[in-house]
TIVO-75861 format. One record per residue (C-alpha): residue in three letters; y, z negated, x negated. Coordinates in steps of 0.001 Angstrom, whole numbers. Example, Ala and Ser with C-alpha at 12.3 -4.5 7.8 and 13.67 -1.06 7.14 Angstrom:
(torro "ALA", (-4500, -7800, -12300))
(torro "SER", (-1060, -7140, -13670))
//
This chain:
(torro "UNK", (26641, 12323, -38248))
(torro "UNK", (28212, 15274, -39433))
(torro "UNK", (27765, 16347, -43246))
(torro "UNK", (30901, 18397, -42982))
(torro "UNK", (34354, 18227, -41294))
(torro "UNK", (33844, 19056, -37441))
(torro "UNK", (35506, 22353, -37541))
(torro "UNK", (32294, 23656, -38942))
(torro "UNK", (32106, 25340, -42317))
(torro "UNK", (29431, 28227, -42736))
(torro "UNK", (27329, 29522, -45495))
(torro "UNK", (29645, 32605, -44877))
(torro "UNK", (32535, 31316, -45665))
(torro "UNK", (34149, 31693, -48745))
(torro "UNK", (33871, 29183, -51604))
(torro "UNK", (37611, 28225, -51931))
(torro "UNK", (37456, 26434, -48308))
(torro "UNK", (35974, 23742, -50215))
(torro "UNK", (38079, 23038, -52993))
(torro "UNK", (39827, 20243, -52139))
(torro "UNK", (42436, 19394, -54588))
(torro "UNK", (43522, 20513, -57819))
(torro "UNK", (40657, 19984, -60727))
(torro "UNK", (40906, 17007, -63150))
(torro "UNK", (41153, 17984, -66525))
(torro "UNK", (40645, 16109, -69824))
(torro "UNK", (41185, 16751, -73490))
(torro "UNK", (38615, 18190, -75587))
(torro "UNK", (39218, 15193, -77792))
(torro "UNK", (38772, 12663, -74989))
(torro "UNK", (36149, 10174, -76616))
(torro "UNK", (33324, 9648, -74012))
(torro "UNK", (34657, 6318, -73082))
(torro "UNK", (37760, 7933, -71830))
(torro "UNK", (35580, 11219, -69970))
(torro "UNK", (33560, 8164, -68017))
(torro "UNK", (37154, 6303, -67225))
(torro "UNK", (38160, 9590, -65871))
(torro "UNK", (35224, 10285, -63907))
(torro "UNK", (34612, 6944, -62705))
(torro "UNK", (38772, 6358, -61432))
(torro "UNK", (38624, 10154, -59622))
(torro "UNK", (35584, 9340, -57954))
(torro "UNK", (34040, 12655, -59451))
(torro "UNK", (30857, 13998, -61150))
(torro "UNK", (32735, 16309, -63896))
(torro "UNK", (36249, 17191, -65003))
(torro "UNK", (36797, 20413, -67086))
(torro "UNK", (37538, 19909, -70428))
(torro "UNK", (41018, 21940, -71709))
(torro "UNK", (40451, 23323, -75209))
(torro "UNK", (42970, 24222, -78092))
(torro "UNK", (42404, 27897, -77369))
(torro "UNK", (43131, 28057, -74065))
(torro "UNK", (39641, 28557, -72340))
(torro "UNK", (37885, 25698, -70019))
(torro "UNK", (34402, 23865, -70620))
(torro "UNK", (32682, 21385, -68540))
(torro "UNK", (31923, 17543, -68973))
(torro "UNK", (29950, 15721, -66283))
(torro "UNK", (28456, 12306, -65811))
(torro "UNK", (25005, 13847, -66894))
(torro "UNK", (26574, 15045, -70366))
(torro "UNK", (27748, 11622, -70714))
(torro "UNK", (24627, 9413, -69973))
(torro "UNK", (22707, 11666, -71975))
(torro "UNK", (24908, 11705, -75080))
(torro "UNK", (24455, 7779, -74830))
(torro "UNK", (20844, 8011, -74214))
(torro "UNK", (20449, 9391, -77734))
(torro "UNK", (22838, 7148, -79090))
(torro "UNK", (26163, 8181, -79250))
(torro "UNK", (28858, 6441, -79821))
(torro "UNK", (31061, 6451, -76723))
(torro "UNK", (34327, 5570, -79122))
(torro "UNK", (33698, 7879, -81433))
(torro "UNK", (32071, 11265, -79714))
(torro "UNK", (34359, 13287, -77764))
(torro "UNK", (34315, 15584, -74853))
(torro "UNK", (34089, 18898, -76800))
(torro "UNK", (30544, 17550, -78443))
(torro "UNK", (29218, 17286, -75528))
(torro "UNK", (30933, 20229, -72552))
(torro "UNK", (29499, 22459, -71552))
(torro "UNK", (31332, 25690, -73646))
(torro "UNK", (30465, 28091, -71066))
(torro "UNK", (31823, 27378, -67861))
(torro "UNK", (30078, 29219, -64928))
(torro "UNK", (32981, 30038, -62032))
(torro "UNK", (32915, 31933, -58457))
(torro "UNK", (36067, 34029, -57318))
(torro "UNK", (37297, 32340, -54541))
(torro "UNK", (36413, 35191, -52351))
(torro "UNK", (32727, 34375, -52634))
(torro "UNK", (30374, 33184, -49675))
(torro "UNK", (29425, 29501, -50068))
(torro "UNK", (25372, 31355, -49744))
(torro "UNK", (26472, 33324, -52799))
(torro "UNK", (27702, 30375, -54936))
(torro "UNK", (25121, 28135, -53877))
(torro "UNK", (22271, 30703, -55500))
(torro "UNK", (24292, 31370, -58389))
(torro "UNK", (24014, 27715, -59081))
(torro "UNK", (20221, 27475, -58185))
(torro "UNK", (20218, 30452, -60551))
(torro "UNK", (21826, 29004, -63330))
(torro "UNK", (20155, 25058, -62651))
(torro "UNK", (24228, 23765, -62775))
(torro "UNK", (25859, 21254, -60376))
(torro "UNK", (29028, 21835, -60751))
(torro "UNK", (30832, 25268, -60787))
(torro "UNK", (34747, 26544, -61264))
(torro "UNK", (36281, 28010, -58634))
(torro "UNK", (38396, 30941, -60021))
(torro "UNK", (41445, 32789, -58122))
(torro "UNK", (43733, 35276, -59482))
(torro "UNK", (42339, 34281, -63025))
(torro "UNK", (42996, 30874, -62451))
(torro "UNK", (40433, 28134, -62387))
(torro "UNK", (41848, 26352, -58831))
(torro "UNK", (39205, 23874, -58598))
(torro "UNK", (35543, 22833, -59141))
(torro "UNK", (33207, 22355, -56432))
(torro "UNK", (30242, 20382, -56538))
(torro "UNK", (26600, 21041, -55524))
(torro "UNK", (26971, 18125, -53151))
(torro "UNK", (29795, 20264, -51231))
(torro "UNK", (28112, 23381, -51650))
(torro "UNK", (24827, 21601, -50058))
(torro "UNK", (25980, 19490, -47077))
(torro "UNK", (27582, 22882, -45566))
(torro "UNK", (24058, 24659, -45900))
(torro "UNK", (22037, 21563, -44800))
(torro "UNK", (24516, 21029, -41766))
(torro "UNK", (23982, 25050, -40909))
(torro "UNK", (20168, 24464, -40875))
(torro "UNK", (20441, 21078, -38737))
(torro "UNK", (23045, 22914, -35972))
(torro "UNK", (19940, 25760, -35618))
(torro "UNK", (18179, 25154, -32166))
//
């Protein structure tokens, strides 16, 4: 079974062939109920997180369960104290080899995808992955 579509991605290829849709983006005052209603309903494993001055964090699933490991409160802790602050991003233009390093590199799973000086989506290790694995499964 295929890991990616049949017309064959590559480790080669830049990064923006796998953003798939626009990114989901919460509030930085989301409570963490809200976050894990978000990421639950999208099907996802983290949604930026927009903040009052204009720059991007990251929330993800792991941020979440951790924040109610130690006891948060999931009506009463929001997004913002728990993101990520500094969002790690690719230019679009970048090899899926590159990106996939970078987040080796930097021990993230999830990454913004940045074009023009726009964040146009966020790609997952997952993604990232399945084209490499597929690439070292099609080798004879």
């Amino acid at each position: 079974m295929p890991l990616t579509e049949p017309d064959s991605i590559s480790a080669r290829d830049p990064i923006s062939v796998l953003v798939s849709g626009r990114p989901i983006v919460v509030s930085e005052k989301l409570t963490l109920r809200g976050v894990a209603a978000v990421l639950a309903g999208a099907d996802i494993g983290a949604a930026l997180v927009e903040r009052e001055d204009g720059t991007a964090g990251i929330v993800s699933e792991r941020d979440v369960t951790r924040a109610l490991a130690d006891d948060a409160d999931p009506d009463l802790v929001w997004s913002a104290d728990v993101m990520t602050r500094d969002l790690v991003t690719a230019e679009a233009d970048e090899s899926i080899l590159q990106v996939a390093l970078r987040m080796i590199e930097q021990g993230i799973r999830h990454i913004g995808v940045v074009e023009r000086g726009q964040i146009t989506g966020v790609v997952s290790a997952r993604d990232v992955f399945a084209v490499l694995a597929e690439e070292v499964l099609e080798r004879p």
